[in-house]
C-alpha positions in Angstrom: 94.7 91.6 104.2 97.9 93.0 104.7 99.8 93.7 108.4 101.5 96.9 109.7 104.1 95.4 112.7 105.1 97.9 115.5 108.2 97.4 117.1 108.8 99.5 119.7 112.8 99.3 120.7 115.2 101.0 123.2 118.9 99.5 122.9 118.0 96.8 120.7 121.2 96.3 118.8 121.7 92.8 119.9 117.8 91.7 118.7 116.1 93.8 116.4 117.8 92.4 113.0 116.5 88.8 114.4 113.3 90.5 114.8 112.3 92.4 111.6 114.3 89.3 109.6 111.2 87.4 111.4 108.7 89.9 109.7 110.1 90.4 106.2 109.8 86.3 105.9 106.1 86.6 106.3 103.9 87.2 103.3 101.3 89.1 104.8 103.4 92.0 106.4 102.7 95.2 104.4 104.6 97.5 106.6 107.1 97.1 109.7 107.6 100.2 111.3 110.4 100.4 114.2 109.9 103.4 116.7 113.5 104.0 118.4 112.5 104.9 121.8 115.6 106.7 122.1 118.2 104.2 122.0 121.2 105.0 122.6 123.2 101.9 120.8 124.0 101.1 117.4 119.9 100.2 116.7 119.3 103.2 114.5 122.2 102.4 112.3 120.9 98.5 112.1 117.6 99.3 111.2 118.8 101.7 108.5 121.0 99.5 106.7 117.6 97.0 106.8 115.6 99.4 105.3 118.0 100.1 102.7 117.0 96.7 101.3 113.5 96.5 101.7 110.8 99.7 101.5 108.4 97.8 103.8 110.7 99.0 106.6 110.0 102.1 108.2 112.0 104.1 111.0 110.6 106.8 113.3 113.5 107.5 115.8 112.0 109.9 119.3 114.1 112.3 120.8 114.1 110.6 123.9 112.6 107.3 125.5 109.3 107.8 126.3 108.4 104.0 126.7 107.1 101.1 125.1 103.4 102.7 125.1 103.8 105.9 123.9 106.0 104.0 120.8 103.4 101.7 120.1 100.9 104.1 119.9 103.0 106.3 117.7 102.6 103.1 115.6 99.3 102.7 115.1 99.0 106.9 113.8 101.9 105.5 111.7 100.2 102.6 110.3 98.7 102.1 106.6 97.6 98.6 106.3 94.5 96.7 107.4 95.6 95.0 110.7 98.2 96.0 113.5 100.5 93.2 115.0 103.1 94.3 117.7 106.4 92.6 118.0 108.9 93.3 121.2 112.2 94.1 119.9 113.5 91.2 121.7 111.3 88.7 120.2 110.6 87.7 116.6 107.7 85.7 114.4 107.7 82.0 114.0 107.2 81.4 109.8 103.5 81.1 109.0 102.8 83.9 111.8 99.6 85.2 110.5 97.4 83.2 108.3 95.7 81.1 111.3 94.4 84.5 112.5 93.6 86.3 108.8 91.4 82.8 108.2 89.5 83.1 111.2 89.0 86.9 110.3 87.9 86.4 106.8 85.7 83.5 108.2 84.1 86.0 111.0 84.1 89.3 109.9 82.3 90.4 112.7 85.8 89.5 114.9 87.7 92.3 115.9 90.8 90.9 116.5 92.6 87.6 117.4 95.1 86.2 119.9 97.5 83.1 119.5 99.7 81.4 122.3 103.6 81.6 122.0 106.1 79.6 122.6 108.9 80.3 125.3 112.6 78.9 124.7 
C-alpha cells in the first residue's frame, strides 16, 4: 500500500524542506504533493529544487491563498496512490510513520482509516 502526502503551505520557506525530507525517508510514500497556497516567500523555489531530485514530489502552486482546506482538497483530486496522509507544512513525520497504521489496515480491511497520537516538542 503506497501513501499520497498533502501538504498544504502558505510561506513555508522556513519548514517545508524539514517537512517533505520527513516524507521522502519513509518507504511507503508514493507521492508527496505540495499545494502552494499562494505564498509569497521563497517556498516555490524550495520545493522545486526538491523535486528536482526526487519524481515522488509534486507541486501545484494556486494563484492566490485560498486556505488550508481548499489546498487539501485540491490534494486528494491530485492524488494517485491507495491512501491519503496530510502533513502541515510546519510539521514533519517521525521515521517509521506509517507501518503501525498499514498493519492494522491489512489486518482489518473493513477499516477505513486510522489515527495515531503525536508528539509535541
Amino acid at each position: 500500500m503506497k501513501v499520497s502526502v498533502v501538504i498544504p503551505v502558505f510561506n513555508g520557506e522556513n519548514y517545508i524542506d524539514h517537512s517533505i525530507k520527513s516524507c521522502l525517508i519513509q518507504d511507503e510514500v508514493g507521492e508527496i504533493i505540495v499545494i502552494d497556497d499562494g505564498s509569497l516567500d521563497s517556498t516555490c523555489e524550495i520545493v522545486q529544487k526538491l523535486g528536482n531530485l526526487d519524481q515522488r514530489i509534486i507541486l501545484k502552486k494556486l494563484d492566490k491563498n485560498y486556505g488550508s482546506s481548499k489546498a487539501r482538497n485540491i490534494g486528494i483530486d491530485l492524488s494517485n496512490c491507495e491512501l491519503i496522509s496530510f502533513l502541515d507544512a510546519d510539521d514533519y513525520f517521525l521515521p517509521n510513520r506509517f507501518a503501525k497504521g498499514i498493519n492494522c489496515l491489512k489486518k482489518y480491511p473493513e477499516i477505513q482509516g486510522t489515527y495515531e497520537p503525536i508528539k509535541i516538542f
